[in-house]
N, C-alpha and C positions, 0 to 999 in steps of 0.2 A: 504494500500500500504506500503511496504517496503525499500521503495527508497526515495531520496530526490530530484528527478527532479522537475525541475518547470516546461521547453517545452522542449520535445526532450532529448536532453543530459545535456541541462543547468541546475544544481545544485545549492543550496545553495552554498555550498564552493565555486565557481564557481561566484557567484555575489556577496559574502563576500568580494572576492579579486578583483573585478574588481571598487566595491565600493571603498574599503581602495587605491586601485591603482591613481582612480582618487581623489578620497578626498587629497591626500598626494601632486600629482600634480599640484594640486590647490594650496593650502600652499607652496608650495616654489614660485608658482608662487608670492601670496601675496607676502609674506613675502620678494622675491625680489621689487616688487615695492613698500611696505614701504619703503623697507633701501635707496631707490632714491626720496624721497619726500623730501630732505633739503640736498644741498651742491652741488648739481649736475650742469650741467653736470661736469664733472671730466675733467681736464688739465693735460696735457703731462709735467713733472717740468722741461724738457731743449729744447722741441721745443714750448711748449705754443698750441700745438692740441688740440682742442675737443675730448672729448674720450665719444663718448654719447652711449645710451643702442636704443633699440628697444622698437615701442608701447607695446609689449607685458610683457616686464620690468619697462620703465617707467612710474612711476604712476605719479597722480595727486597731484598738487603743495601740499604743507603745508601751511594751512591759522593760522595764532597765533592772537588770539580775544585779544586784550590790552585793561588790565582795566583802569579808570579813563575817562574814554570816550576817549583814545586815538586812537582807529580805529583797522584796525588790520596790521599785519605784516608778506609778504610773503618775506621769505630771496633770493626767487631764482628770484624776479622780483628789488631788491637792486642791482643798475649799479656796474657792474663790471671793476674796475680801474686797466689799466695798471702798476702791479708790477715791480718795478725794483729793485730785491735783491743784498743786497752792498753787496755780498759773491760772491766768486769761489767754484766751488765742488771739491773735492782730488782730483779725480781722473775723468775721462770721461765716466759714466755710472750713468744708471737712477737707485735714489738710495742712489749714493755717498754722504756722508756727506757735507754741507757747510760749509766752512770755511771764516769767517767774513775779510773783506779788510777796514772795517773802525773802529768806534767804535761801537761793539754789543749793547751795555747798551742804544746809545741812537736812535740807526739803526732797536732796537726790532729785534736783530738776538736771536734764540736756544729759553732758557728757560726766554730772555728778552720780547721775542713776546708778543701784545698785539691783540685785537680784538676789532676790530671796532664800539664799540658797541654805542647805543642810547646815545647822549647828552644833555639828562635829570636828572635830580636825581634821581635815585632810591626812592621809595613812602612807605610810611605806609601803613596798609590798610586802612585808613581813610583819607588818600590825603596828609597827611605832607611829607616834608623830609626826609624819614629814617639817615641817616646821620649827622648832624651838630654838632657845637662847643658847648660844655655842658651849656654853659651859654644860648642857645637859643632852648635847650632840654625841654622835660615835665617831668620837677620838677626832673632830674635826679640830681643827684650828687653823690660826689665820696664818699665809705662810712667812717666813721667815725673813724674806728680802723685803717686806712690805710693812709699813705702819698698822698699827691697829686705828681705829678710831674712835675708840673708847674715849672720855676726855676730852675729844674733839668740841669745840664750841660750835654751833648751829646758827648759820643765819637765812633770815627770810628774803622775801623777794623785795626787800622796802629796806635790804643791806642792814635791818637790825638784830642784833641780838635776838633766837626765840629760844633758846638751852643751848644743853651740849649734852652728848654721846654717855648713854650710862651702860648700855651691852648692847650685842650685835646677835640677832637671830639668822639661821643658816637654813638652808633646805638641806635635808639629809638625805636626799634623793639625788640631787644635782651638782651638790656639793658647792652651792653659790650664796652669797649675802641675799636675804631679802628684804629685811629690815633692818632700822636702827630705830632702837632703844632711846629716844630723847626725853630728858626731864628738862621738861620746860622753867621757863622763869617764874612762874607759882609751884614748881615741886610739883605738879603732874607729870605721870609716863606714857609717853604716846608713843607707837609704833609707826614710822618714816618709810614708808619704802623707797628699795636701794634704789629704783629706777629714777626718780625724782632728785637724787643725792649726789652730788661732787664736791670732789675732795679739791679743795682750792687753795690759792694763796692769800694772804691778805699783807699789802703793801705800805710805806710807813704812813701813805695819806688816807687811809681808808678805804681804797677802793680795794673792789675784788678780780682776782685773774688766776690766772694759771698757776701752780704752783712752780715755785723753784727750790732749789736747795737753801739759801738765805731768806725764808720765809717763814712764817709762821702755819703751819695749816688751818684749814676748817672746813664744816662740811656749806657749801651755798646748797638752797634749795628753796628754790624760783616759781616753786608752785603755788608757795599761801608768802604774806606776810607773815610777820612775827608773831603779831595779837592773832592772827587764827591756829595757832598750833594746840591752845587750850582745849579749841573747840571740837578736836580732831576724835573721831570716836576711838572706843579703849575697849579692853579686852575685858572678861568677865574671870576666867580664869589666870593666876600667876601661871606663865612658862607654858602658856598654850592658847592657842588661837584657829577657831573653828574656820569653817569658810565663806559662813556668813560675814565673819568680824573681816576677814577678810576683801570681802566684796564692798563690805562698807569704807573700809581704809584707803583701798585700792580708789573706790568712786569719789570720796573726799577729796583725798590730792589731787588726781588726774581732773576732776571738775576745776581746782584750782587756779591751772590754766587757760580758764574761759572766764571764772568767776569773781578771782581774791584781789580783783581790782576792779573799776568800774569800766575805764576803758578797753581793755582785754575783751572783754561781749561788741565793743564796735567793728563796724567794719573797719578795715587796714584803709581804702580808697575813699 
């Protein structure tokens, strides 16, 4: 035979594309009820609606197995608490930017936001801490050719005094600084993170720069002023820190740079 019928008129080409037609339909179908397995249903951000899909989109929950024998974790069966953001939006449409009515830095408004996460410490894989004060680390320390910065005095992004260095917390995982330990200028302990932190010069006129060898050090950190280092939230436990506290420390500073000054939120142009 000469033809490629299979019955009748029905051809090869003919059930190529009626294959790939349906295969492809399939797939989006999937592939829309993955992207609905975590976060869903979806809210309206100025009337608070439901905005939910169809059985045929949405899929089945997300179950997260947690090690350490902690059980597991569906985020979409976690109560959902009525939000009340300390913001107005510009303008009256879904969309519009919020614009903070309190203090962003400690309201977790824009790039201050934090997430709600588990208030436990973050784990090794073998069940300790990942986190703590170098002195209750495994055998870490700081190394040899390098200063500690303990005793380091702290300054803000307003070049003033906000403390100085009282211990250094490590990840016991990665073997890196994540925090400093700063007691501020009323005797509170706030936790710094390392990313926000340089280790500076300070010169005989006051200004700050690079370090050199004839120099004094210290830590700059350009994320808050001086007077917001009080305000910076704190741990509940000594010598441990969950991942809430976490998120919360991490969202404080890094908002820092949008917020701990009035101009910083303008445009540059």
């Amino acid at each position: 035979m000469n033809h490629a019928y299979i019955v009748g008129e029905f051809d090869v080409a003919e059930l190529t594309f009626y294959l790939f037609f349906f295969f492809f339909l399939g797939l989006v179908i999937y592939l829309n009820r993955e992207s609905r397995r975590e976060g869903y249903p979806l809210e309206h951000e100025q009337t608070g609606a439901v905005m939910g899909g169809t059985p045929l989109t949405d899929g089945k929950k997300k179950v997260f197995d947690l090690p350490h024998g902690r059980g597991v974790y569906i985020p979409e069966d976690v109560p959902r608490d009525p939000v009340n953001v300390p913001a107005k939006q510009a303008f009256g449409a879904a969309g519009a930017p919020w614009v903070p009515t309190g203090d962003p830095l400690a309201d977790g408004m824009g790039p201050a936001a934090w997430a709600d996460r588990a208030k436990y410490p973050d784990l090794t894989f073998d069940g300790r801490p990942r986190i703590v004060p170098i002195a209750n680390s495994h055998d870490l320390v700081i190394a040899p050719n390098d200063d500690t910065p303990v005793g380091l005095p702290v300054y803000g992004a307003d070049k003033k005094l906000a403390g100085k260095v009282s211990d250094v917390w490590v990840d016991q995982s990665e073997h890196i600084i994540r925090y400093l330990e700063v007691t501020t200028n009323s005797g509170k302990q706030v936790l710094v993170p390392m990313f926000v932190a340089a280790v500076q010069g300070k010169d005989m006129l006051g200004g700050i720069m690079p370090i050199t060898s004839d120099q004094h050090p210290l830590i700059d950190v350009t994320a808050l002023r001086s007077d917001q280092f009080d305000a910076a939230p704190t741990i509940e436990t000594d010598g441990q820190i969950t991942r809430y506290e976490e998120d919360r420390i991490m969202a404080y500073f890094g908002g820092g740079y949008m917020y701990a000054t009035p101009e910083r939120a303008e445009p540059w142009l």
